[in-house]
C-alpha positions in Angstrom: 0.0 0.0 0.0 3.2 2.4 0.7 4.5 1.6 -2.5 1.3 2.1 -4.8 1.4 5.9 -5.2 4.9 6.8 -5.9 4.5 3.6 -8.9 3.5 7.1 -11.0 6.9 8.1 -10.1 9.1 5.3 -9.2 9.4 1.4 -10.3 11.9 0.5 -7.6 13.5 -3.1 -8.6 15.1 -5.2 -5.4 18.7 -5.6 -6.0 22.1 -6.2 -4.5 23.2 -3.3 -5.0 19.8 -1.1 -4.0 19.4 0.2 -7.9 16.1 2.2 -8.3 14.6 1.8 -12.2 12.3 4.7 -13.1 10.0 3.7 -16.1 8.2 6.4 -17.7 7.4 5.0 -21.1 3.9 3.3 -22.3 5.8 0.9 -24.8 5.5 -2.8 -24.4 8.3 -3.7 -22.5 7.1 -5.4 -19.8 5.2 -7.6 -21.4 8.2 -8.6 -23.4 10.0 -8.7 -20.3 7.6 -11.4 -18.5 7.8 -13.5 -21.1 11.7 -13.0 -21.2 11.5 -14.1 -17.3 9.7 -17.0 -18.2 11.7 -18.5 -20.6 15.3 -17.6 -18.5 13.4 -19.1 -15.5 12.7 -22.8 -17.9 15.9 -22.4 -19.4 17.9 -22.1 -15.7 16.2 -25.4 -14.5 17.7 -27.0 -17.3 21.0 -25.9 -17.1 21.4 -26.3 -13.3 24.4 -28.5 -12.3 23.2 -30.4 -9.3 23.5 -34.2 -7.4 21.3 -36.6 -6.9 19.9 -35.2 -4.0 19.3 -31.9 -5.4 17.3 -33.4 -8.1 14.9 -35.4 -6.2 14.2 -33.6 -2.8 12.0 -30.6 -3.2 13.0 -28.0 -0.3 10.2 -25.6 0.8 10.9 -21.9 0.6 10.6 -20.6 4.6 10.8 -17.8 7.0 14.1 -18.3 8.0 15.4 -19.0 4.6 14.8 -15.4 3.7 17.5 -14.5 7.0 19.6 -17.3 6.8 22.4 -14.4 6.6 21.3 -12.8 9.7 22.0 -16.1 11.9 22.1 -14.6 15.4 18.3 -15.4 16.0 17.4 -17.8 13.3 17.7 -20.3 16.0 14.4 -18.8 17.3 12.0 -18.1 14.5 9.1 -20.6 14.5 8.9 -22.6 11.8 6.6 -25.5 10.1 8.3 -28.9 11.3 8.1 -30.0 8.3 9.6 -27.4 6.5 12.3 -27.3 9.3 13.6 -31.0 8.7 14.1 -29.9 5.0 16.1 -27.0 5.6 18.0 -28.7 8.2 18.0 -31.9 6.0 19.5 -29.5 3.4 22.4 -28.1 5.4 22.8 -31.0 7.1 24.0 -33.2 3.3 25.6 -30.1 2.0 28.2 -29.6 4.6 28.8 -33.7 4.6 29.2 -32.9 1.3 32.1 -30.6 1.7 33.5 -32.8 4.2 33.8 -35.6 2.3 35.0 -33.7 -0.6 37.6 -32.2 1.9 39.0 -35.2 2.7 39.0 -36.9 -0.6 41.0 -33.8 -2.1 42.5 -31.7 1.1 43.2 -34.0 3.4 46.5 -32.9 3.1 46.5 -29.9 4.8 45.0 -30.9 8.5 47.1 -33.0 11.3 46.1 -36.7 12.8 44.1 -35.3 15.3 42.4 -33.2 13.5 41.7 -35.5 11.0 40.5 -38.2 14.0 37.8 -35.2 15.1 36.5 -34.9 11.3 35.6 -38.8 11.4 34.3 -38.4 14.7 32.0 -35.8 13.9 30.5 -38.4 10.5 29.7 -40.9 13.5 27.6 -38.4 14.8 23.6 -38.8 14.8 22.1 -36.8 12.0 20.6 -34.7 14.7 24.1 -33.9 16.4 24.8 -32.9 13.4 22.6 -30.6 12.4 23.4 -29.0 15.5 26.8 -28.4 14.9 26.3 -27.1 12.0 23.9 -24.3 12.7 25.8 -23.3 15.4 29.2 -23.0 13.1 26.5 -20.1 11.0 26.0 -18.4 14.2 28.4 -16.2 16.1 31.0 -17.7 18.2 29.4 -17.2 22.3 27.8 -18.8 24.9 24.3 -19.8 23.8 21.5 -20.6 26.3 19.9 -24.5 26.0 16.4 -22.8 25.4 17.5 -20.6 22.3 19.4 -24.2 20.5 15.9 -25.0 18.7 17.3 -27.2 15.9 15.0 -30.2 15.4 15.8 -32.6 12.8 12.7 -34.6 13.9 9.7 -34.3 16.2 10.8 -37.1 18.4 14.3 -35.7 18.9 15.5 -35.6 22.3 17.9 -32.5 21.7 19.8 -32.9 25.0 21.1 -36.1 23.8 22.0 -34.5 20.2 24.2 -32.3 22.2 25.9 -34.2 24.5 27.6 -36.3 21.9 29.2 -33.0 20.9 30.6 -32.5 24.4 31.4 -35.7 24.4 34.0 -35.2 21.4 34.7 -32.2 22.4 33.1 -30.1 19.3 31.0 -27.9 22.1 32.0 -26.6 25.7 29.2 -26.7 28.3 28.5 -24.9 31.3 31.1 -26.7 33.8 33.8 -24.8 31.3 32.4 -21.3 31.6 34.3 -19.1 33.1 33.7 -15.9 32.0 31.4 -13.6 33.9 30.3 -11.1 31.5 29.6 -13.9 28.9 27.7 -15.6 31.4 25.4 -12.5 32.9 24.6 -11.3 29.4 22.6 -14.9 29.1 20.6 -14.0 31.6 17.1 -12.0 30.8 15.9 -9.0 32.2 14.2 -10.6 35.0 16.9 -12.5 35.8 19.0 -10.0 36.2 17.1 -8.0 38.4 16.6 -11.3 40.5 20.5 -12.2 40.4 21.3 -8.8 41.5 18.9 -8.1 44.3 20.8 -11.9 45.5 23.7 -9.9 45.5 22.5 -6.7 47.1 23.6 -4.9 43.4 20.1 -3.6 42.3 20.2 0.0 41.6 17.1 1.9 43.2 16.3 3.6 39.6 15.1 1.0 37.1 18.4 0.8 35.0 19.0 -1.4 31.9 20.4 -4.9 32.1 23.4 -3.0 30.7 23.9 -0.7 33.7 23.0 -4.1 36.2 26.2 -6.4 34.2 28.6 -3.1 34.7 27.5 -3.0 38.8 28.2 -6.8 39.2 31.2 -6.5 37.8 32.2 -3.2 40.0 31.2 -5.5 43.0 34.1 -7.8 42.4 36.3 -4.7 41.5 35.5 -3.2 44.7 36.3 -6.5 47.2 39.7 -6.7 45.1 40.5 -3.4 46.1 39.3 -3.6 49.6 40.5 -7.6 50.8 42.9 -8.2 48.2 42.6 -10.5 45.0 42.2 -13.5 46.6 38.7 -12.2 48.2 38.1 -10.8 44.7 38.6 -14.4 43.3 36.4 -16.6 45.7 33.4 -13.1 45.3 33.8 -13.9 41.8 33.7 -17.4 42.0 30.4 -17.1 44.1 28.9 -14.9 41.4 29.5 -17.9 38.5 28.0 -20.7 40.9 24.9 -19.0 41.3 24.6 -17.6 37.7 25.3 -21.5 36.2 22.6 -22.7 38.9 20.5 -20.2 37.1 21.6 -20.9 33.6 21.0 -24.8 34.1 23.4 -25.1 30.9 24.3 -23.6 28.3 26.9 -24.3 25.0 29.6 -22.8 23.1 31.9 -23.6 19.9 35.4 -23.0 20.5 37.8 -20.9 19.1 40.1 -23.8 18.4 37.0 -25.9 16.8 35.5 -22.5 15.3 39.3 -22.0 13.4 39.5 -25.8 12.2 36.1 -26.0 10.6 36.7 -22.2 9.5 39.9 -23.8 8.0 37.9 -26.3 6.1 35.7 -24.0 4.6 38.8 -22.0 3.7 40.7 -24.9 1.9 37.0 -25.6 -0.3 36.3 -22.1 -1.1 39.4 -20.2 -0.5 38.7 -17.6 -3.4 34.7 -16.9 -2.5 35.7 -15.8 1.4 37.6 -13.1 -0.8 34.6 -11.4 -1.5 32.7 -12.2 1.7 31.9 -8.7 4.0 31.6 -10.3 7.5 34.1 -13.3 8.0 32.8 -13.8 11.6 30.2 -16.0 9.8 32.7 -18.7 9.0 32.5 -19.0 5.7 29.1 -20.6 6.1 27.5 -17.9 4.2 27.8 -19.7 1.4 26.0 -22.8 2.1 22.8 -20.0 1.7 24.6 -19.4 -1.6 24.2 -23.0 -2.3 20.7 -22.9 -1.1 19.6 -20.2 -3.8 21.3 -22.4 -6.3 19.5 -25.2 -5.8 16.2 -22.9 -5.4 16.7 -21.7 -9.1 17.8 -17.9 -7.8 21.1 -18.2 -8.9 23.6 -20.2 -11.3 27.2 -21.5 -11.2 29.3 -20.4 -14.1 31.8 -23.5 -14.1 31.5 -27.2 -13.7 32.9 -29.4 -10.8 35.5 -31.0 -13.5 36.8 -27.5 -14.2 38.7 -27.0 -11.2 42.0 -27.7 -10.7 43.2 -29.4 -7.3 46.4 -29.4 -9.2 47.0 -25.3 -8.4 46.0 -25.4 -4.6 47.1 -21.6 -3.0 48.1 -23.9 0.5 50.2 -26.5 0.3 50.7 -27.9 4.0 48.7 -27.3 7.2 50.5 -24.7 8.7 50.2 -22.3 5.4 46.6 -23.1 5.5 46.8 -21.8 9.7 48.7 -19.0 8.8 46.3 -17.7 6.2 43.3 -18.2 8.6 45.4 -16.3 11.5 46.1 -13.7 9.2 42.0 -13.6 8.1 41.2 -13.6 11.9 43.5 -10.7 12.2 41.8 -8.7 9.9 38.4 -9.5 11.4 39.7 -8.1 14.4 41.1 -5.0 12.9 37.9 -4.1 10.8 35.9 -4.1 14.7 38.3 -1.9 15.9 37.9 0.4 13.0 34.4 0.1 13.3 34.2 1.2 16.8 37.1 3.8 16.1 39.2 2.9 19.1 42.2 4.9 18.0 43.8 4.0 21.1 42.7 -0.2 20.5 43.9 0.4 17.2 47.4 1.9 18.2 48.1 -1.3 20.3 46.8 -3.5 17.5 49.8 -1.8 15.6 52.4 -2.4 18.0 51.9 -5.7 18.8 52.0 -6.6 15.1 54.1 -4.6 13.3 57.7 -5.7 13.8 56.3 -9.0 13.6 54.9 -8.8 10.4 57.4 -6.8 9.1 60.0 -9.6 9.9 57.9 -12.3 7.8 57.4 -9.9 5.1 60.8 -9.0 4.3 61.8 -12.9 4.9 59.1 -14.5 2.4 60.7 -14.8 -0.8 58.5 -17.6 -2.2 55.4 -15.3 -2.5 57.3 -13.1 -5.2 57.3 -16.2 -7.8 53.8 -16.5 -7.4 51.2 -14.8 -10.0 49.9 -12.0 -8.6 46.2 -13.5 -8.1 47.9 -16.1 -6.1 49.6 -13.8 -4.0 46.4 -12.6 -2.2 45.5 -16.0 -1.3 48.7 -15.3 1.1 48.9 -14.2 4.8 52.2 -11.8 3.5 49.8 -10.4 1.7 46.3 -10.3 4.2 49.6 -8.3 6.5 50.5 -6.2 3.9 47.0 -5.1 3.7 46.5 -4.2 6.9 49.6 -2.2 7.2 48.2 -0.1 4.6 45.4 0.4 6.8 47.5 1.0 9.8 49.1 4.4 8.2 45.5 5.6 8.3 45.4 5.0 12.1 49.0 6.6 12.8 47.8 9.6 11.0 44.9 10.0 12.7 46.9 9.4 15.9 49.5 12.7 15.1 52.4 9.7 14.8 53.3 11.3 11.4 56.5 10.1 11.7 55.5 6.5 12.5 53.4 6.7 9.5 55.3 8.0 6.5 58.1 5.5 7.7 55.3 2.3 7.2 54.0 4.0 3.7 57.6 4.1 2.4 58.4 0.6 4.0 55.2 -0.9 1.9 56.2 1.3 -1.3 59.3 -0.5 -1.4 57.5 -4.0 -1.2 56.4 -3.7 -4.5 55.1 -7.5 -4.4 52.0 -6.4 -2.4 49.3 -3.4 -2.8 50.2 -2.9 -6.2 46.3 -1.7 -6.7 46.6 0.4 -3.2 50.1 1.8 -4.2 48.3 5.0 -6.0 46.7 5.7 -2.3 49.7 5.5 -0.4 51.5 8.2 -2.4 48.8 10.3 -2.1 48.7 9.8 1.8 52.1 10.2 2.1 52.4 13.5 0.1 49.5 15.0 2.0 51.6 14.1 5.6 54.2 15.9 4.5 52.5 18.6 3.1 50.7 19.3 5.8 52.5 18.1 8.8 56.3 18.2 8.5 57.8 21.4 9.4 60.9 21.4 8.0 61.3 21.2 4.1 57.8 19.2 4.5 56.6 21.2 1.0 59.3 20.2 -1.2 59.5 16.4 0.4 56.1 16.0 -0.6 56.8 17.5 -4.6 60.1 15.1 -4.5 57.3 12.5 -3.7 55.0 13.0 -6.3 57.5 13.4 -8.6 58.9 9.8 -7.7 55.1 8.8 -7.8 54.1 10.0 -11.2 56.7 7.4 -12.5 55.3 4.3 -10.8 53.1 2.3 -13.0 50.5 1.3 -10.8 49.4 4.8 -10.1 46.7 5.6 -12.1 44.0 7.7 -12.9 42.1 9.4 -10.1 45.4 8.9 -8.0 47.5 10.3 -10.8 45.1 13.0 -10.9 44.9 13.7 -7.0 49.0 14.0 -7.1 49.2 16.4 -10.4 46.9 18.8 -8.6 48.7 18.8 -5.3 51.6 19.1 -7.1 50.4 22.3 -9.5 48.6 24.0 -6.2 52.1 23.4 -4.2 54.1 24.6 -7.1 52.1 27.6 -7.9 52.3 29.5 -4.4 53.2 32.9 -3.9 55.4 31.2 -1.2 56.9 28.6 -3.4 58.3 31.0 -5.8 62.8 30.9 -6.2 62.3 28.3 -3.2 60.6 24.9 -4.4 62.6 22.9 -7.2 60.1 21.7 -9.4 61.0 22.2 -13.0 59.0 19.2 -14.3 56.1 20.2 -13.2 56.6 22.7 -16.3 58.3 20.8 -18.8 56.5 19.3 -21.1 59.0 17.0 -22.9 58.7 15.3 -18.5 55.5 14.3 -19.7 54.4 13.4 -16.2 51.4 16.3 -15.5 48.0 15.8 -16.7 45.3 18.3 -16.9 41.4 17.2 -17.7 38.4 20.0 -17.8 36.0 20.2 -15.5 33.1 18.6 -16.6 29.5 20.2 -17.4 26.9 21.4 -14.5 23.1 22.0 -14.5 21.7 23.5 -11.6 18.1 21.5 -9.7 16.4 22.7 -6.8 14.0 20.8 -4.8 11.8 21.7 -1.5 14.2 20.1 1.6 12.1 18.3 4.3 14.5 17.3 6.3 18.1 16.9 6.6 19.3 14.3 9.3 23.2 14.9 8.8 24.2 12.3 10.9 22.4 9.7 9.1 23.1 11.0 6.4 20.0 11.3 4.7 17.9 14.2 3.3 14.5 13.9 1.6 13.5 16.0 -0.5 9.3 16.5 -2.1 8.1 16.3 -5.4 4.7 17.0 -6.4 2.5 14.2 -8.8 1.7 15.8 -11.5 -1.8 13.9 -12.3 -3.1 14.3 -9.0 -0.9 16.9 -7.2 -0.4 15.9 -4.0 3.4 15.4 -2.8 5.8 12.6 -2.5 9.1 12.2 -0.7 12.3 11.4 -2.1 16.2 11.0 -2.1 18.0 13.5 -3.8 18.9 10.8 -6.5 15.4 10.5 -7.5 14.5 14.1 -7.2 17.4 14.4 -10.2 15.9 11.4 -12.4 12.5 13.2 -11.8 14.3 16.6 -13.1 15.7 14.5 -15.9 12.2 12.3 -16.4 9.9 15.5 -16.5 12.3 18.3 -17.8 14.0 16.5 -20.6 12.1 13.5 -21.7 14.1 10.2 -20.7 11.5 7.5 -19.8 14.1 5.9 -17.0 16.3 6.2 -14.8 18.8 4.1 -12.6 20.6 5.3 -9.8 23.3 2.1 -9.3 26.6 4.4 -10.2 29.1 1.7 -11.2 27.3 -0.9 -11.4 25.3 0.0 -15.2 28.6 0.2 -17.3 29.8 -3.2 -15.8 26.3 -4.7 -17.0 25.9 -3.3 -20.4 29.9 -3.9 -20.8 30.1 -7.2 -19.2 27.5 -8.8 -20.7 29.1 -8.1 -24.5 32.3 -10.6 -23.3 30.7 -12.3 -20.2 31.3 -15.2 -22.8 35.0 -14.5 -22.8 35.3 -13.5 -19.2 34.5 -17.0 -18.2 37.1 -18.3 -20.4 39.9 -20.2 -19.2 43.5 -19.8 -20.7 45.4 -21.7 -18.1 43.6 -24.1 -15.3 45.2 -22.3 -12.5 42.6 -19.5 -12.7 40.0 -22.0 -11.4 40.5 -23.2 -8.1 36.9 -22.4 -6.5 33.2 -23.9 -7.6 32.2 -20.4 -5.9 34.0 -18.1 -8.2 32.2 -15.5 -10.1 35.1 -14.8 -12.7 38.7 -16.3 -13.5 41.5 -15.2 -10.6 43.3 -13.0 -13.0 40.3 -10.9 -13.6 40.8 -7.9 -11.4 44.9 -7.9 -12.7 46.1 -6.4 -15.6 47.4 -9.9 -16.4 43.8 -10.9 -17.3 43.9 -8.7 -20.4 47.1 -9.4 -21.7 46.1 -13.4 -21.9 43.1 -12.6 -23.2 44.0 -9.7 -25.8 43.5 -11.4 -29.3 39.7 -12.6 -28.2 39.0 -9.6 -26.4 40.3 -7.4 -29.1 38.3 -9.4 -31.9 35.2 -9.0 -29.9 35.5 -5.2 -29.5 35.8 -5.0 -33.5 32.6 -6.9 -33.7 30.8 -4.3 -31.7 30.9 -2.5 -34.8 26.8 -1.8 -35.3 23.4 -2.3 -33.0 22.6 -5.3 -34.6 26.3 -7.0 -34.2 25.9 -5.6 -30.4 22.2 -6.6 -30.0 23.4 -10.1 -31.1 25.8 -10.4 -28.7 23.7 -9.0 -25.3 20.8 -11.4 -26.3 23.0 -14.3 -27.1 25.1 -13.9 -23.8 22.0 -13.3 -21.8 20.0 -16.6 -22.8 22.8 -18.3 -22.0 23.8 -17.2 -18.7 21.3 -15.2 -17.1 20.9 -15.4 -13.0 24.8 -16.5 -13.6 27.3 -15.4 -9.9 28.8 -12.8 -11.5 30.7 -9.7 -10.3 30.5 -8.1 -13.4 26.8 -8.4 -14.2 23.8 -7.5 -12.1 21.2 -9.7 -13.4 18.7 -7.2 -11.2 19.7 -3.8 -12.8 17.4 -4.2 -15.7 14.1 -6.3 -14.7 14.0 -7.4 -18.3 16.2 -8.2 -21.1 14.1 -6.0 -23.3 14.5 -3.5 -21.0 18.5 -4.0 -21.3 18.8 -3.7 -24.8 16.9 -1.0 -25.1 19.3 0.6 -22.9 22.1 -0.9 -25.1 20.7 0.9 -28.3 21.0 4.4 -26.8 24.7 4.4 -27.0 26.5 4.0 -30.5 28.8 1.2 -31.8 32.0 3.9 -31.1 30.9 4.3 -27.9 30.5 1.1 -26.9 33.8 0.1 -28.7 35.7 3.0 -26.7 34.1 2.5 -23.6 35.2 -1.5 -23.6 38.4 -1.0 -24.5 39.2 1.7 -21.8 37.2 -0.9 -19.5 39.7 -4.0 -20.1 43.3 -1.8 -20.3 42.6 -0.1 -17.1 40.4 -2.9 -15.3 40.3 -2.7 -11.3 41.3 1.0 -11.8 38.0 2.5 -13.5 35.8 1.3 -10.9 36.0 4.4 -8.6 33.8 7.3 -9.1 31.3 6.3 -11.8 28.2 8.7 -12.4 25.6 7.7 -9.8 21.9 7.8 -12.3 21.9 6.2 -15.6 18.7 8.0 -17.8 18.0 7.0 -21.3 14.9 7.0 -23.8 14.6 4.2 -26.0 12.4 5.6 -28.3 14.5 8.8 -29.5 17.9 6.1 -28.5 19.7 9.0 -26.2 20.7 8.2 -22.7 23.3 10.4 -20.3 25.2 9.8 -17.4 24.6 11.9 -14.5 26.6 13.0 -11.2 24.7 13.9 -8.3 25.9 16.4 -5.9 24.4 18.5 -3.3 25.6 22.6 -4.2 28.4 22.5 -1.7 29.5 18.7 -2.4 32.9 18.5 -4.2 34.0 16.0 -7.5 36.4 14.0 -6.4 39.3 13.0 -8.8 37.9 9.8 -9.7 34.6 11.4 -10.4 36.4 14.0 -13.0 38.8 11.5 -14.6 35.7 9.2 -15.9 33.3 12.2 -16.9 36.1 13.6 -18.5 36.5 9.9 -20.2 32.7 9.8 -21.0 33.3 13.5 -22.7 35.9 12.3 -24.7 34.0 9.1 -25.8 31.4 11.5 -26.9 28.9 10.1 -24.5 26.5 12.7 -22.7 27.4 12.9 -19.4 27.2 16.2 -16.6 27.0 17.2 -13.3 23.7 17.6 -11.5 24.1 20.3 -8.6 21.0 20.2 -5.9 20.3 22.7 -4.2 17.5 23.3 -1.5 14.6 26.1 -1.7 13.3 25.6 1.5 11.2 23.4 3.8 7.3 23.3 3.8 6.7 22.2 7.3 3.2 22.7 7.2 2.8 19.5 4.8 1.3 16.0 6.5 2.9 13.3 5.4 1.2 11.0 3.9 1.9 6.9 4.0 3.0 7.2 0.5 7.1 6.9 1.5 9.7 5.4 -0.7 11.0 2.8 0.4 14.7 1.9 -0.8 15.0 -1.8 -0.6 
C-alpha cells in the first residue's frame, strides 16, 4: 500500500546493489519482459548442475530462509516442522558434502588429530549434526539451552544431540564457563534483576540490564581493592556458581574448533571468502549461496571437473593456519575500526608490526607466485592491513610513524600494487601538511617519484598532479621549491582534464538528518498533485524524467557500465586460458580478472570482440546471445537485477552507438580494477528517440572527487553525454502532513 502511489513516479526493482529503475514510457516492454523471465526461468532449471539429492528432494521456501544471513536469531524463529527437517536436512548433506570432498582432495592440509575429530563428527547422529552445523552459522558465544531450537525430527531428544558434541569435544558446556560477563549477558531481564537483588547490586532507579552487568562486575572490583585479589577471586567465583545454577546449561563452539572447521571451509572455497563482508560468519554464508542455487535464484558459471586441485594456494597445514590467523587478524582490525578505538587500534599496531614486518621481508617464495595467487597469502592479508594502519597513525599525530610504514610498503612492490596510487597520495599529503621542516618540497620530490610508478593511475595520478600544481604555484613557493618538471612538457608526467558540465536543480528540503546522512527532498505528482518524498537521486531522475524527456532512470553508479559492458564478453570472461585461474566452484570470474594480467592473456579474443561491436545489430546479437545463455549467472560483473527485463536492457544498449560502446570496452579492459571508482551515480535514457546520459549527483556544496572527474572527462571524450547535477534546496514546507506514500529503498 506504501509503495502504490509513488509507482506514477518510481518502479523500484530489489537488487544487491539497492538500484532504483524509473519507467516512464507506455511501450510494451514489460510484457516482453515477463515472457523474457519466463523463458530464463525454464531455461535455468535446465541448465542447473546439481546431485542426486538436489534433483529429487524438493525443499520448501521458509521464514528463516529469507535471514539465513542474519544467523544470530534464526535459531528462534518458528517454523513448520516439516519445512524445518528440509532446511536442516539441506544443510545437514551439504556440509557432509564438503566434508567428504575435503578429505577426498584436502586432506593434506590438516594433522592426525584433526583429521581423527573430522571422522568423529560423521559418526555423529544426524541430529548432532545438524546442531553443529547451525551453530558453526552463528556467532562464536555462549548460547543458552532454550534458544538451541534445531530439530531434525519431532521425536528428537535435543539434549542427547548435544551431548555427543561435548562428548567429542566439538561444544563446551556450562562446567567450562568461566567468564562472567559472557555468562550474565545470558541472563534476561528478570533474571538479572533477581540475580542482583541476590547480591545486594540492584540499583534503586530501574536501570537497563546493561547498567545491572557493569555493577556486578564493580562489586568484584570493589572486594579486590578492599581484601585483596584473593577475596576478589572466591566473590567472583560465588557470582558464577549461582549464575550456572541459574543458567541450568548452556553451550559454546570453540575458538580452536571454530578455526579448524573455519579452516575447512577456507581450503574448499578459498577464493569466495575473498569477497565475503563479515568473515565472523565462518564461511558458512555460502551454504545460503548454495541454497539459492538449488532454489533456481542463482547459477554457477563452471563445472565441478573445471577446477584444478592441481593449483592449490596452501600447500601444507601450517600455510593453511597461517592464512586463517592472518583472516582472523583482519576481522579483528575491521571491529576496531568500526568502533574507532584509535587508542585499541594503536596497540593493534604495535603488537603486530615488527612481527609482520619480519615475515614480510623474509618471504621470498610469495614473489614467484602470480599476482592473483599472491592474495591467497597471509604476506599479503599483512600487507593489507599495514596499509590500513598508516591511516590510524595519522589520525593518531604519529606522522613520523606513519610516513616510515608508507615508504616501508612502497618499497614492497610484491604487495598493494592496486593500493600503491593511495599511499602516495597519503604520504604526500603528511608531509605537506605536517612536516615542518622542508615538508613542502619532500612531498613534490614525492610525487614526482610517484608519477613514475606504474601502478598509479588515474584518479590517483590526478589527485597527485593537482597537489603538485597547487604546491608549485604558491606565492610562497616562488625561487624556493625545485620543481622544474612540473613545467616541462618534454617530462611528460602532468595531466590536466576540464571540468566537466553542470546543470543546476532545486528541490523543496524536508529534512536533513546529517548524521544519518539522509535528506529527503518533495516532489509534487503531476496527475493528482499531491506530494511525494524522495532522495535527492530520485528528485534528479525526476528533473531529468519531466524536464527533458528520458523515460528511465537508474541510480546504481558503477554498477550499469559493468552490466551493459560485461554482458558483451561475459562469454569470454569465463574463459579459461590456463587451469590455475579455477581453483573455487564459488568463483564468479577467473583469478586473473581484477589484474592487468587478465587482459594481456586474453588480448586477441577480447580485441576481436571489441571490432565486432561494430553496429546495433552485431551488439544486440551479442547482449541477447550472452544473456540466454547465462542469465541469474554469480557474476561480479553483471547484475542480473539492474534491468528487470532483457528487453528493458537492450533498449538501454541501443542508446549508445557502436563507437561508444567500442571506446568505452576497451578503456574498460586496459585499465580494469582502476575504473571502478567514481562512476556517475543515475543512468537516464529514452529508448524511443535512442539518447541516454550519465549523470553525477551532488548537493551545491558537495565536491567531484578526482575519480569522479577522470571518468566524466573519459565519457566527454568518448562523446557520451554525461554532466554534473548540482541540488540545491529552496526551503522546507513544514506545514505539509505526510502521507503513507514513502519510498522505500529496498
Amino acid at each position: 500500500m506504501q509503495q502504490s502511489r509513488l509507482d506514477k513516479f518510481f518502479t523500484i526493482k530489489k537488487s544487491a546493489t539497492s538500484s532504483k529503475l524509473v519507467n516512464n514510457s507506455n511501450n510494451n516492454d514489460d510484457d516482453d519482459g515477463s515472457n523474457d523471465s519466463t523463458t530464463s526461468s525454464q531455461q535455468t532449471k535446465k541448465r542447473l548442475s546439481t546431485t542426486e539429492y538436489e534433483n529429487n528432494k524438493k525443499l520448501k521456501r521458509t521464514k528463516s530462509d529469507s535471514q539465513i544471513i542474519n544467523n544470530e536469531d534464526s535459531s528462534q524463529i518458528t517454523e513448520n516442522p516439516e519445512t524445518n527437517f528440509s532446511l536442516n536436512q539441506f544443510y545437514l548433506d551439504k556440509f557432509l558434502s564438503i566434508l567428504s570432498s575435503l578429505l577426498k582432495y584436502y586432506q593434506h592440509l590438516f594433522d592426525e588429530n584433526e583429521l581423527i575429530l573430522f571422522d568423529k563428527f560423521q559418526t555423529l547422529s544426524a541430529s548432532s549434526q545438524i546442531i553443529f552445523v547451525r551453530l558453526l552459522m552463528r556467532r562464536c558465544k555462549w548460547l543458552r539451552r532454550s534458544t538451541i531450537n534445531y530439530e531434525i525430527s519431532n521425536i528428537t531428544n535435543d539434549k542427547d544431540s548435544l551431548t555427543p558434541l561435548v562428548d567429542i569435544g566439538l561444544l563446551q558446556d556450562i562446567s567450562l564457563l568461566d567468564d562472567l560477563d559472557a555468562g550474565l549477558r545470558l541472563l534476561t531481564s528478570d533474571e538479572m534483576r533477581d540475580f542482583s537483588k541476590r547480591f545486594h547490586c540492584q540499583s534503586k532507579a530501574n536501570k537497563s540490564k546493561k547498567t545491572s552487568i557493569e555493577n556486578l562486575k564493580n562489586l568484584t572490583n570493589q572486594y579486590k581493592s578492599m581484601f585483596g585479589s584473593t577475596t576478589a577471586t572466591n566473590r567472583n567465583h560465588l557470582l558464577l556458581k549461582e549464575l550456572k545454577r541459574i543458567l541450568t546449561n548452556c553451550y559454546k563452539i570453540s575458538e580452536d574448533i571454530r578455526g579448524l572447521f573455519f579452516r575447512m571451509m577456507l581450503a574448499y572455497h578459498p577464493v569466495a571468502l575473498l569477497a565475503m563482508d563479515d568473515l565472523d560468519q565462518n564461511a558458512f554464508t555460502l551454504l545460503y549461496k548454495t541454497f539459492q542455487i538449488i532454489r533456481g535464484d542463482l547459477r554457477l558459471p563452471w563445472n565441478e571437473d573445471q577446477i584444478s586441485r592441481e593449483h592449490l594456494p596452501f600447500k601444507t597445514p601450517e600455510q593453511l593456519k597461517l592464512y586463517q590467523q592472518a583472516i582472523d587478524l583482519e576481522a579483528e582490525y575491521n571491529q576496531l575500526e568500526e568502533s574507532k578505538n584509535t587508542d585499541e587500534l594503536i596497540k593493534f599496531y604495535e603488537t603486530y608490526n615488527k612481527q609482520w614486518r619480519a615475515t614480510i621481508d623474509s618471504s621470498t617464495e610469495n614473489e614467484q607466485l602470480p599476482g592473483y595467487f599472491r592474495r591467497l597469502s597471509p604476506d599479503y592479508v599483512r600487507a593489507r592491513i599495514l596499509s590500513y594502519l598508516t591511516e590510524v597513525l595519522q589520525r593518531a599525530r604519529r606522522y613520523d610513524e606513519s610516513i616510515e610504514l608508507i615508504q616501508y610498503l612502497l618499497n614492497r612492490a610484491t604487495y598493494n600494487r592496486h593500493r600503491r596510487g593511495k599511499l602516495w597520495n597519503r604520504l604526500a599529503l603528511i608531509q605537506e601538511n605536517y612536516i615542518k621542516i622542508n615538508g613542502h618540497q619532500q612531498c613534490l620530490n614525492t610525487i614526482y617519484e610517484a608519477l613514475q610508478d606504474p601502478h598509479v593511475k588515474l584518479g590517483d595520478r590526478l589527485a597527485l598532479c593537482e597537489r603538485a600544481r597547487k604546491l608549485y604555484s604558491r606565492p610562497k613557493s616562488k625561487g624556493i621549491l625545485q620543481a622544474e618538471w612540473i613545467t616541462n612538457e618534454e617530462e611528460n608526467l602532468m595531466w590536466t582534464i576540464s571540468m566537466p558540465k553542470e546543470v543546476e536543480v532545486t528541490g523543496c528540503l524536508l529534512a536533513n538528518d546529517a548524521r544519518m546522512g539522509k535528506v529527503t527532498y518533495t516532489i509534487q505528482d503531476p496527475n493528482d498533485g499531491s506530494i511525494q518524498f524522495c532522495t535527492v537521486e530520485q528528485l534528479a531522475i525526476n528533473h531529468y524524467r519531466t524536464k527533458e524527456d528520458y523515460t528511465y532512470g537508474i541510480h546504481s553508479e558503477g554498477a550499469v557500465m559493468r552490466t551493459l559492458i560485461g554482458l558483451l564478453f561475459l562469454d569470454l570472461i569465463y574463459t579459461l586460458p590456463t587451469p590455475d585461474l579455477l581453483i573455487d566452484i564459488f568463483q564468479t570470474e577467473p583469478l586473473d580478472f581484477h589484474t592487468d594480467a587478465f587482459y594481456k592473456s586474453r588480448q586477441n579474443q577480447i580485441d576481436e570482440r571489441i571490432s565486432q561491436l561494430n553496429s546495433e545489430e552485431n551488439i544486440q546479437e551479442i547482449a541477447e546471445k550472452n544473456w540466454n545463455m547465462y542469465n541469474l549467472t554469480m557474476s561480479s560483473v553483471v547484475n542480473w537485477e539492474l534491468f528487470p527485463t532483457k528487453s528493458t536492457l537492450l533498449s538501454a544498449l541501443k542508446c549508445l552507438t557502436s563507437e561508444q560502446i567500442q571506446s568505452i570496452s576497451t578503456y574498460t579492459f586496459v585499465h580494469n580494477r582502476a575504473i571502478w571508482k567514481g562512476f556517475p551515480d543515475l543512468f537516464v535514457w529514452n529508448p524511443i528517440i535512442k539518447k541516454c546520459k550519465f549523470v553525477e549527483v551532488k548537493s551545491h556544496n558537495d565536491r567531484l572527487s578526482y575519480h569522479q572527474i577522470v571518468w566524466l572527462d573519459t565519457l566527454v571524450k568518448f562523446k557520451i553525454d554525461c554532466e554534473v547535477c548540482k541540488v540545491s534546496a529552496i526551503g522546507s514546507k513544514k506545514s505539509l502532513q505526510r502521507t503513507p506514500s514513502t519510498i522505500e529503498l529496498d
